[in-house]
C-alpha positions as CSV (number, residue, x, y, z in Angstrom):
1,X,0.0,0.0,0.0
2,X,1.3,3.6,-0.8
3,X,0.5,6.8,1.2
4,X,0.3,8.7,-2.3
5,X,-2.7,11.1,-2.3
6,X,-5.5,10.7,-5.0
7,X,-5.4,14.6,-5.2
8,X,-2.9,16.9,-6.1
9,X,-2.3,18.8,-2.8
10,X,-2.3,23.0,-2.8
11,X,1.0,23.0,-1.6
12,X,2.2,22.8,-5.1
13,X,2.5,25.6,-7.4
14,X,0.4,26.1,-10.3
15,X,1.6,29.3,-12.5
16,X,-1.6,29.7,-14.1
17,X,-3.6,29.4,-11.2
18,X,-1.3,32.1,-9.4
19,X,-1.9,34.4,-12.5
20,X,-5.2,33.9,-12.5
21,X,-5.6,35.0,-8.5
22,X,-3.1,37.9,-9.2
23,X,-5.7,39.1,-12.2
24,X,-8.7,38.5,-9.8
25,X,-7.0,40.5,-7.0
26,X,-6.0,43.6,-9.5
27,X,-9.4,43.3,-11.2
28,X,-11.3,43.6,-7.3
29,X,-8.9,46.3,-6.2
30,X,-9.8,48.3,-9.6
31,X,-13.2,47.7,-8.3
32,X,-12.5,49.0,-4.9
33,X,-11.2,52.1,-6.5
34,X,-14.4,52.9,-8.9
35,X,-16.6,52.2,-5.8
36,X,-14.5,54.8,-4.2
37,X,-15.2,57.0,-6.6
38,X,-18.7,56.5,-7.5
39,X,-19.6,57.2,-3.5
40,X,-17.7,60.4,-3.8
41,X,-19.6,61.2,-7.0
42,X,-23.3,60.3,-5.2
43,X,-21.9,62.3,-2.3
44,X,-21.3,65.6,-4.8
45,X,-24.7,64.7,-6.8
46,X,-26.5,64.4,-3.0
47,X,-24.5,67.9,-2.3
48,X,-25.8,69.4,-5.3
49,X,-29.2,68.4,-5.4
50,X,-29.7,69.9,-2.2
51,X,-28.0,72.9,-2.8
52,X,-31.2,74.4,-5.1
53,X,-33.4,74.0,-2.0
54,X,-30.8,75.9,0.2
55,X,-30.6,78.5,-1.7
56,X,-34.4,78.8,-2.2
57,X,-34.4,78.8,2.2
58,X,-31.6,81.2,1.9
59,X,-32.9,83.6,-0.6
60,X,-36.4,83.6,1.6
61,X,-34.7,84.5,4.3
62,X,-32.3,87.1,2.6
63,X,-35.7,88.6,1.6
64,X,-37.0,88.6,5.1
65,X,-34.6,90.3,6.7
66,X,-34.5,92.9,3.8
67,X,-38.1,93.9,4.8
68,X,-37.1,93.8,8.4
69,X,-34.5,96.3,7.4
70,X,-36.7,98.5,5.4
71,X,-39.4,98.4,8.0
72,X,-36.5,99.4,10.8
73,X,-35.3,102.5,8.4
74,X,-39.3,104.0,8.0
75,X,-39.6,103.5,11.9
76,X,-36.4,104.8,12.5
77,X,-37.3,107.4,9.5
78,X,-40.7,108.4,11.3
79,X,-39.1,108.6,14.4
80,X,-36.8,111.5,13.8
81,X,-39.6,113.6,11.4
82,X,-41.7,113.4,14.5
83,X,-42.5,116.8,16.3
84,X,-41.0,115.2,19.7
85,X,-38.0,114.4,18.4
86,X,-37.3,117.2,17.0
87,X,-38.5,119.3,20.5
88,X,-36.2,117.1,22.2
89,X,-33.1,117.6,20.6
90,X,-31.6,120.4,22.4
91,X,-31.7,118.1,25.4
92,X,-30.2,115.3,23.5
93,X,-27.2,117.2,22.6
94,X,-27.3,119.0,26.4
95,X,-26.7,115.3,27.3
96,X,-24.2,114.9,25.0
97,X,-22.0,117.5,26.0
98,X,-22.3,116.7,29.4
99,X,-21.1,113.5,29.1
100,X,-18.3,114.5,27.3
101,X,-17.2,116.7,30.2
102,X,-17.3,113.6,32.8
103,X,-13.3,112.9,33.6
C-alpha cells in the first residue's frame, strides 16, 4: 500500500492558477477604486441636489430680513420727522456735551 494522495495537494504551485488569482486580486482592487469613486460622485450629486433647496431657504430668508431692514429705516425714519424728536433735541445734545465733560 502507498500513502500517495489521489489529489494533487495545494502546496504545489500552479503558474496559471497564481496568474489567474493575481488578475482576480488587480481586477477587485480596480473595483475598490471605482466604488471609491462613484460614493464620492453620489456624495457631490446628493450635495448638489440639495444645494437648489438651500438657496431657495436662503434667498427667503435674505428677503426677510430685507423687509425687516426697510421696516427698521421708515420707523427709524418716522421717528426723527416726528415733532418730539425734533422738540427734544436740544436736550439730546445738552446730554451729550455733558457726558463728554465727565473725567
Amino acid at each position: 500500500m502507498t500513502d500517495a494522495p489521489d489529489t494533487v495537494p495545494d502546496a504545489i504551485p500552479d503558474p496559471a492558477r497564481d496568474a489567474d488569482l493575481l488578475a482576480l486580486l488587480r481586477s477587485l482592487r480596480d473595483a475598490q477604486e471605482r466604488v471609491i469613486v462613484l460614493e464620492e460622485r453620489l456624495a457631490a450629486t446628493q450635495t448638489l441636489n440639495a444645494a437648489p433647496a438651500e438657496l431657495e431657504s436662503l434667498q427667503a430668508e435674505l428677503e426677510e430680513m430685507r423687509a425687516r431692514l426697510d421696516a427698521s429705516e421708515t420707523h427709524n425714519a418716522a421717528l426723527r420727522a416726528s415733532t418730539s424728536w425734533r422738540i427734544t433735541a436740544p436736550l439730546r445734545r445738552l446730554r451729550l456735551g455733558l457726558r463728554r465733560d465727565r473725567p
